[in-house]
N, C-alpha and C positions, 0 to 999 in steps of 0.2 A: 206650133203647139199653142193652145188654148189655156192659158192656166188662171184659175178663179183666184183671187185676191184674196187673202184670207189675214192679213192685217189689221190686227185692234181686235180680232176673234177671240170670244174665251172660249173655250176647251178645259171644264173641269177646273182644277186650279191654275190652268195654264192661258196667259194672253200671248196671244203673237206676234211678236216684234215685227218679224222684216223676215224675208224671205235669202235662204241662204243662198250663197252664191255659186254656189256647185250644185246641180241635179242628181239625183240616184243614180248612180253611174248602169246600172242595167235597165231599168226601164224610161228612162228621162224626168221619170215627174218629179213636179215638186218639191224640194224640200223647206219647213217652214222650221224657224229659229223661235222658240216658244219662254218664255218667264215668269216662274209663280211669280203671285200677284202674295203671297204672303212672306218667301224669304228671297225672292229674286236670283232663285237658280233657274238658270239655262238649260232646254232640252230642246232637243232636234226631234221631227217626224216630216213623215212623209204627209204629204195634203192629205190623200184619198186616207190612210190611217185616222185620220182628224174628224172629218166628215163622216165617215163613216164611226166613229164613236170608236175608236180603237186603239185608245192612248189611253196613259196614266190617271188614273183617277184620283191622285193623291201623290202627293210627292213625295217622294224618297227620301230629300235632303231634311224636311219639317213636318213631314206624314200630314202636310194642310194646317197649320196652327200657325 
């Protein structure tokens, strides 16, 4: 399986750490280990969610502040 790198990506408030170490257990792809970059909370997504614009736009833990 081919999977794009997606480390040191921001995503909205989200940079992405490191890639986790368990796949999507049904389809295998990606999963990527994400961290605001303003309160340093932790969030998991799938790649193709990321890419494709389909993640958090604001973080939950500090609504981006």
């Amino acid at each position: 399986m081919n999977v794009k790198d997606e480390s040191g990506k921001r995503y909205g408030p989200y940079v992405v750490v490191r890639r986790a170490e368990t796949n999507y257990p049904i389809s295998g792809t990606a999963r990527w280990i994400c961290q605001c970059v303003h309160c340093g909370a932790k969030k998991t997504y799938i790649g193709n969610l990321l890419r494709f614009n389909n993640y958090a736009h604001e973080c939950k833990e500090c609504s981006g502040r």
